[in-house]
C-alpha positions as CSV (number, residue, x, y, z in Angstrom):
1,X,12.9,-0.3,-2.9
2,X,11.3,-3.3,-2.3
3,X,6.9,-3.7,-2.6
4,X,4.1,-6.0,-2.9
5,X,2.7,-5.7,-6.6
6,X,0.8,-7.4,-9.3
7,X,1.4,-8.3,-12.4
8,X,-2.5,-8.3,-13.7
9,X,-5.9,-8.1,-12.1
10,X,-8.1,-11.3,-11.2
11,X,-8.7,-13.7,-8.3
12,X,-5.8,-16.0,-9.0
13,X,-3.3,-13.2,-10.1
14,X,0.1,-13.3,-7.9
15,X,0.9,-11.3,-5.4
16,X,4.9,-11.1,-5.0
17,X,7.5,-8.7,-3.5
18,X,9.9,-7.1,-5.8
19,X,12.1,-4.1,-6.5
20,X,10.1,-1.0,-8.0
21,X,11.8,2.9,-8.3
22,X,11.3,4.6,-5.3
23,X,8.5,7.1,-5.9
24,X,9.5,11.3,-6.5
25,X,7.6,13.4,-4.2
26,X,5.9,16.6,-6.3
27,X,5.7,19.6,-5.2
28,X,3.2,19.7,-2.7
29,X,4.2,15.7,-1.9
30,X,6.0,14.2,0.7
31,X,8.2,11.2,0.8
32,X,7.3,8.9,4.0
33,X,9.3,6.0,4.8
34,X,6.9,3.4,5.8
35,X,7.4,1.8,8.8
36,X,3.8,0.1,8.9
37,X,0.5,-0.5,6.5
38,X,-2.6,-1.7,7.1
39,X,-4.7,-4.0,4.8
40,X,-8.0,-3.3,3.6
41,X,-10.9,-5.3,2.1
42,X,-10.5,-2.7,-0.7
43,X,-6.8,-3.8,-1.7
44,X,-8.3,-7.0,-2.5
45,X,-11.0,-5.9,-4.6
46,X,-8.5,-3.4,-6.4
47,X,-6.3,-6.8,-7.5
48,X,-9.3,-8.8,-8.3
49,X,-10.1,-6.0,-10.6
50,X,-13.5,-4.9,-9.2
51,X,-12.9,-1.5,-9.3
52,X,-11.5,-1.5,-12.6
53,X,-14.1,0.6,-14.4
54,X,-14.6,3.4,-11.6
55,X,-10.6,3.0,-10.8
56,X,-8.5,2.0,-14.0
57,X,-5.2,1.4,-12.4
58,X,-2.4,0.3,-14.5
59,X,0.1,-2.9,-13.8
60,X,2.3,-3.5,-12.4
61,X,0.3,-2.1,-9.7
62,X,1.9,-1.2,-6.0
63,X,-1.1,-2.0,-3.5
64,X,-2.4,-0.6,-0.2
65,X,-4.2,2.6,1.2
66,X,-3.1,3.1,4.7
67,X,0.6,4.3,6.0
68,X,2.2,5.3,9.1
69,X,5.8,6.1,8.8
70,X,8.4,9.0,8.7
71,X,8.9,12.0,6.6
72,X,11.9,11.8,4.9
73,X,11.8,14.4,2.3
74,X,9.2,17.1,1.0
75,X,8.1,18.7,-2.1
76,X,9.1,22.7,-2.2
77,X,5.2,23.6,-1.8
78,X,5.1,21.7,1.2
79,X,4.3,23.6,4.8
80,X,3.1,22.0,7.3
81,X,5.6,18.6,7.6
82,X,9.4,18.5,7.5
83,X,11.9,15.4,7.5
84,X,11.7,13.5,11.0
85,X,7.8,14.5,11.2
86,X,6.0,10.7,12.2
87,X,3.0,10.9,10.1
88,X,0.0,8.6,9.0
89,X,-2.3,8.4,6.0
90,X,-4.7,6.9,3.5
91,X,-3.3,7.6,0.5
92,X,-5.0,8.9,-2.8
93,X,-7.2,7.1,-5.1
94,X,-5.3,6.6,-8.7
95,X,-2.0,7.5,-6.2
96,X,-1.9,4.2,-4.0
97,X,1.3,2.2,-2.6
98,X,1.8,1.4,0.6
99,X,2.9,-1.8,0.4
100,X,6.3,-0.3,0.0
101,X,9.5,0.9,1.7
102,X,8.8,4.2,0.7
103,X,5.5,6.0,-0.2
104,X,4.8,9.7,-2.2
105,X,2.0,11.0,0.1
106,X,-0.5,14.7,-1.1
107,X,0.4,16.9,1.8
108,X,-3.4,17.5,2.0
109,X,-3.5,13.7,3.1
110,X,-1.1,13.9,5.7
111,X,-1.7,14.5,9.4
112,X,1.0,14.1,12.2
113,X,0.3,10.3,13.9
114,X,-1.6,10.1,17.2
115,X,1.0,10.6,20.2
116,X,-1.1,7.6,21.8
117,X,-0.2,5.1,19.5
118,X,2.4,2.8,17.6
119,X,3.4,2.8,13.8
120,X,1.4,-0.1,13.3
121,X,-1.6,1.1,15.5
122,X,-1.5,4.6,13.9
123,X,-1.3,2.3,10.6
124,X,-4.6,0.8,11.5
125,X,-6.8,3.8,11.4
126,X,-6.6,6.0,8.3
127,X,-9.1,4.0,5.7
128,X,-11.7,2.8,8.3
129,X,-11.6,6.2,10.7
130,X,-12.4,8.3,7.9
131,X,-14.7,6.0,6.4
132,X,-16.5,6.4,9.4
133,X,-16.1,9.9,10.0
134,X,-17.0,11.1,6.5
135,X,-20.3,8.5,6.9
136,X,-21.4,9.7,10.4
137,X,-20.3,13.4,10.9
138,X,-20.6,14.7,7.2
139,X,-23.0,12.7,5.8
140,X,-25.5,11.9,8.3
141,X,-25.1,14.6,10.7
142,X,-25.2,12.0,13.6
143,X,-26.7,14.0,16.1
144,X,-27.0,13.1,20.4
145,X,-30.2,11.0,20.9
146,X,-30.6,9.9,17.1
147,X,-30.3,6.0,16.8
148,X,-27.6,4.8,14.0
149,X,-27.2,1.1,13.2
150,X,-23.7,0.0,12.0
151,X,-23.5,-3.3,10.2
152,X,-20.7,-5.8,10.9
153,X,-19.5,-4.5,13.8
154,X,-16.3,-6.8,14.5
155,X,-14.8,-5.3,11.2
156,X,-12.8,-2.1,10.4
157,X,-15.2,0.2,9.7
158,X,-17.6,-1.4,12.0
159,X,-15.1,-0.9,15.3
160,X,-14.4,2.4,14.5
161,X,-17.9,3.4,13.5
162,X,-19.4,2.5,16.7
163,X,-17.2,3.9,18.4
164,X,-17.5,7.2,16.8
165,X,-20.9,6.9,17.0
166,X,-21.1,6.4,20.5
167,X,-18.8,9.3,21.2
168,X,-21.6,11.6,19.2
169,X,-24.0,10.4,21.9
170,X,-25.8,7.9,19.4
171,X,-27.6,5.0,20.5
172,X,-26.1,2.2,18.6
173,X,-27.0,-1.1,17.2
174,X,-24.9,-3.6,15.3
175,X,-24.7,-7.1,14.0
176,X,-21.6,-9.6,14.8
177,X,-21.1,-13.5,15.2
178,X,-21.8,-15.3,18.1
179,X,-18.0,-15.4,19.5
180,X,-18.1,-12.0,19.3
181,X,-20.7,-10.4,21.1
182,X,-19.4,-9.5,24.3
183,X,-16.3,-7.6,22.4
184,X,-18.6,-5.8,20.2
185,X,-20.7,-5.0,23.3
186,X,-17.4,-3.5,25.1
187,X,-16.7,-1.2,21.9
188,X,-19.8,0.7,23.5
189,X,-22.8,-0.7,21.2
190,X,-25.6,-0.5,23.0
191,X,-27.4,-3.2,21.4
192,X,-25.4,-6.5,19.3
193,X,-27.6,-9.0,17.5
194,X,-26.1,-12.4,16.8
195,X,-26.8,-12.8,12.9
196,X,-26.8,-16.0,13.3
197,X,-29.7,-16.4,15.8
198,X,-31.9,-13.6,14.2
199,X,-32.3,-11.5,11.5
200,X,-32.3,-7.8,12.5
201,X,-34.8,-6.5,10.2
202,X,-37.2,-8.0,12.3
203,X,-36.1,-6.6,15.5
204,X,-34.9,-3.1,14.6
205,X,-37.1,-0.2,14.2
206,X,-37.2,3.8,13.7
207,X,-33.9,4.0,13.0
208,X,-32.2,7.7,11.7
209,X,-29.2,6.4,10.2
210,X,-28.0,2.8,8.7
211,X,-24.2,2.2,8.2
212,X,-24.1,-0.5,5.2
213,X,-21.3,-2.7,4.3
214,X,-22.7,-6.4,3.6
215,X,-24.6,-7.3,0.4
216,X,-27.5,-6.5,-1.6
217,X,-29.7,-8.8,0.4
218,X,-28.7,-7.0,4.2
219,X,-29.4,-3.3,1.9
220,X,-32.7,-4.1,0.8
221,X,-33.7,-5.4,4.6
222,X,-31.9,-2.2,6.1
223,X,-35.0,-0.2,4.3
224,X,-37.2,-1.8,6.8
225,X,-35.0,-0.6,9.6
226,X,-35.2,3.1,9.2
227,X,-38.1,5.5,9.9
228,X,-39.2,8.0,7.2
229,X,-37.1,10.7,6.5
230,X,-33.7,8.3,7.9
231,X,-30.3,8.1,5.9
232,X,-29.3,4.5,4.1
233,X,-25.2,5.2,3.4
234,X,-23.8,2.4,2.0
235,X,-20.2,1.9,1.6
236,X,-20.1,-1.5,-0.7
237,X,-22.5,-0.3,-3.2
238,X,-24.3,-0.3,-5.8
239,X,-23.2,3.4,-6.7
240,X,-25.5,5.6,-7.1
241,X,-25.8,8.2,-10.5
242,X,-24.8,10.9,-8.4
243,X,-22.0,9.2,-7.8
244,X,-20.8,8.8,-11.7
245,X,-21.3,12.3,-12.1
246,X,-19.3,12.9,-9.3
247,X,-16.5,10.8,-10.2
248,X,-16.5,12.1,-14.1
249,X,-17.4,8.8,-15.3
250,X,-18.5,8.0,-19.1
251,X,-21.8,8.4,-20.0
252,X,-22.6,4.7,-20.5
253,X,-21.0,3.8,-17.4
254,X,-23.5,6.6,-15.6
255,X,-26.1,3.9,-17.4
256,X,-25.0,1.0,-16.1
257,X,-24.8,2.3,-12.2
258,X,-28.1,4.0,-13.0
259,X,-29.5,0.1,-13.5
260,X,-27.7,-1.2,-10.7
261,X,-29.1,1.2,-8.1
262,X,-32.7,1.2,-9.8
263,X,-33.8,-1.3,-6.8
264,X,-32.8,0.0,-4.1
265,X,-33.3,4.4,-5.2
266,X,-37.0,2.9,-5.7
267,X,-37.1,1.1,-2.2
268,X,-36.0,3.9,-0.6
269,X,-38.0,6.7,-2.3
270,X,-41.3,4.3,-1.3
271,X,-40.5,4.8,2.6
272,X,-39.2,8.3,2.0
273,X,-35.7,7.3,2.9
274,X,-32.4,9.1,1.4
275,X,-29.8,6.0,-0.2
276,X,-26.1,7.4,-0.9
277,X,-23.6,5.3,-2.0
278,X,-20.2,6.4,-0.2
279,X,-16.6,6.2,-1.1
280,X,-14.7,7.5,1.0
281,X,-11.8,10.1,0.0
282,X,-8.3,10.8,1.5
283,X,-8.3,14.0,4.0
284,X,-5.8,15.0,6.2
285,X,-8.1,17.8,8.0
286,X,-10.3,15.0,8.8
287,X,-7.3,12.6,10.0
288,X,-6.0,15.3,12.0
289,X,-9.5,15.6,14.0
290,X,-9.5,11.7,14.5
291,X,-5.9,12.0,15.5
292,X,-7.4,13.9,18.5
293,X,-9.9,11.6,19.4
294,X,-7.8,8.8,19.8
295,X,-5.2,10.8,22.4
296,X,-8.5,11.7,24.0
297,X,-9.4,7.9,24.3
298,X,-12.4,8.2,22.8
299,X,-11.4,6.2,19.8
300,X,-9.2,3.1,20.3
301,X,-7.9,0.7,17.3
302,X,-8.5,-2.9,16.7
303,X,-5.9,-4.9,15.7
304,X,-6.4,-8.3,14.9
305,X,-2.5,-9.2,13.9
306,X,0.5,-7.9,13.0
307,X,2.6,-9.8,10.1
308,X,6.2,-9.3,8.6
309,X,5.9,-7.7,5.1
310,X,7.1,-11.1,3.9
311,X,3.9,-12.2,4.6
312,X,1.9,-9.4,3.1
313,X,0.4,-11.6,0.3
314,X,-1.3,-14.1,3.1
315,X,-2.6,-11.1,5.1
316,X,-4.8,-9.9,2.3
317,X,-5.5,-13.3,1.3
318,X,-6.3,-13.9,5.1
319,X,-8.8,-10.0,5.0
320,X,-10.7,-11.4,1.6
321,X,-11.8,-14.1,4.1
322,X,-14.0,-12.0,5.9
323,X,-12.6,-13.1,9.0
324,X,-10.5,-10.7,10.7
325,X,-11.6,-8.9,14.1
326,X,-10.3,-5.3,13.6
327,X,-7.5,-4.7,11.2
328,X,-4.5,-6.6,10.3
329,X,-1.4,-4.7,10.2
330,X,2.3,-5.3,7.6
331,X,5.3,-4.5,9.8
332,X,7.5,-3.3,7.1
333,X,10.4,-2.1,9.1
C-alpha cells in the first residue's frame, strides 16, 4: 500500500510517499481503509523528533493520528464493528499511520463516524474533539456559569474547544488575529481579543479554567488570568512529573521534566492554582459521545482545506506554519 513516511527524524528530514506492507489487524484490531486523514501540529513535531524521548518511534516511520474510512476486516475479539462499518479515529500512541491506504485501528479507538458528516469532515475531528473533551469535561469539570479561556482560537483545538465549551454553558474568552475575529466570534466565544492590539493578561480576570496551547511566555501570563483555586491545563507543555510517572518514563527523564516544570508548578502553587500538563489519549467511548454532538449541531468542524494525498508532505509543511484556520484535511481516496 502506498503512505507518507520518513526515513529519520529532524526539521529537514524528507517526507515522501512509498510502498509499505499493509498493516495485520490483531485480535481485538480492525483494518480500516482510509478514505481521509487529517493533519495535526503533532505529526510535525513527531518527524522533527520532539517527542522522541516520551515517544521513541522507530523509522521508517508511517505518520498521522486521525482517520475516517471503512472497515474492511476485523480481529476475532472484535464486537462492536464489522466490514462495511464507516468509522473514524485517532489512532494510538506508539500505533500511528494514517497517512496510509490502509490503517490497523484498537477497537477501543473506534467509533462509527457522525451521520452529519463527510469522510474528510469526520476526518477532521478525532485528535482536536477529544483533546478538547478530555481538557474540558474530564479534567476541568467545565461546569454552566464558570468562565474558561481557550487560547488560539482559530486553531484545532481552539474551534472545537469553544465550541464545546459554549455547549456546557461556559462563558468563553479567546485570543485570535485580527482577520479573524468575527469567525471566532461566530464559533460562539463570547469574548475574542485581537493579540495583536492587546495582551490578554491585562484584560482577563477570575477566570476557572485556562485552555493552553502557545508558549512558555502566554503560560506564565495565563497564571494572572485565573482566580484562586482555577485550573491551568496545558496541552504544549512542559510536562509535568506526574506526568513521567504516568507515562512509565526513566527515572532521569522524570528529572529532567521535574526541572522543566519547576517555573511554572511554583507560579501556580503561589496563586493556589492547579497546572496539569495534558496529552491527550485515543478513546472511542469519548468519540462516540462527540459523534453525537456533532449530529446534534452543537459541534461543527473547521476545515481550512482539503489536499490530494500527493500533496500530503506540503500540508504538514503548510500546519508547521501556524497558519491554518481549522484543520486541513489528505483526501486519500
Amino acid at each position: 500500500m502506498k503512505a507518507l513516511t520518513i526515513d529519520r527524524y529532524g526539521k529537514q528530514a524528507d517526507c515522501r510517499i512509498r510502498d509499505v506492507p499493509q498493516p495485520e489487524p490483531g485480535a481485538d484490531e480492525i483494518l480500516v481503509r482510509v478514505h481521509a486523514a487529517s493533519v495535526n501540529l503533532l505529526d510535525a513535531k513527531i518527524k522533527n523528533g520532539e517527542f522522541k524521548l516520551i515517544l521513541p518511534y522507530r523509522v521508517p516511520l508511517v505518520l498521522g493520528h486521525d482517520i475516517a474510512g471503512e472497515v474492511v476486516r476485523v480481529g476475532p475479539e472484535v464486537r462492536r464493528f464489522k466490514p462495511g462499518d464507516e468509522v473514524f479515529a485517532r489512532l494510538d500512541d506508539m500505533h500511528i499511520g494514517a497517512f496510509a491506504e490502509y490503517a490497523a485501528v484498537r477497537e477501543g479507538a473506534l467509533a462509527h463516524r457522525p451521520a452529519t458528516l463527510s469522510m474528510e469532515e469526520a476526518a477532521s475531528l478525532p485528535l482536536v474533539a477529544l483533546t478538547a473533551w478530555q481538557a474540558l469535561v474530564e479534567l476541568a469539570g467545565l461546569a454552566p456559569g464558570q468562565k474558561v479561556f481557550i487560547q488560539a482560537g482559530s486553531g484545532g483545538v481552539g474551534s472545537i474547544a469553544i465550541q464545546l465549551a459554549k455547549h456546557l454553558g461556559a462563558f468563553v474568552a479567546t485570543t485570535t488575529s485580527t482577520g479573524n475575529l468575527a469567525w471566532v466570534a461566530g464559533l460562539g466565544a463570547d469574548r475574542v481579543i485581537d493579540y495583536t492590539q492587546q495582551d490578554f493578561a491585562d484584560v482577563l480576570r477570575d477566570y476557572d479554567v485556562v485552555l493552553h496551547s502557545l508558549g512558555s511566555r502566554e503560560l506564565q501570563r495565563s497564571v494572572k488570568v485565573l482566580k484562586p483555586g482555577g485550573r491551568l491545563i496545558s496541552i504544549s507543555g512542559p510536562p509535568t512529573p506526574q506526568f513521567a510517572q504516568a507515562q512509565g518514563l526513566a527515572w532521569p527523564l522524570q528529572q529532567v521534566l521535574r526541572l522543566l516544570s519547576h517555573g511554572i508548578r511554583r507560579a501556580a502553587r503561589r496563586r493556589g492554582i492547579d497546572y496539569t500538563f495534558m496529552f491527550m489519549r485515543a478513546e472511542g467511548e469519548q468519540l462516540a459521545w462527540i459523534a453525537e454532538l456533532v449530529d446534534a449541531r452543537h459541534l461543527r468542524p473547521t476545515i481550512d482545506r482539503v489536499v490530494p494525498f500527493e500533496q500530503a508532505a506540503e500540508a504538514l509543511t503548510y500546519v508547521e506554519q501556524g497558519r491554518a484556520k481549522g484543520k486541513v484535511v489528505i483526501r486519500m481516496r
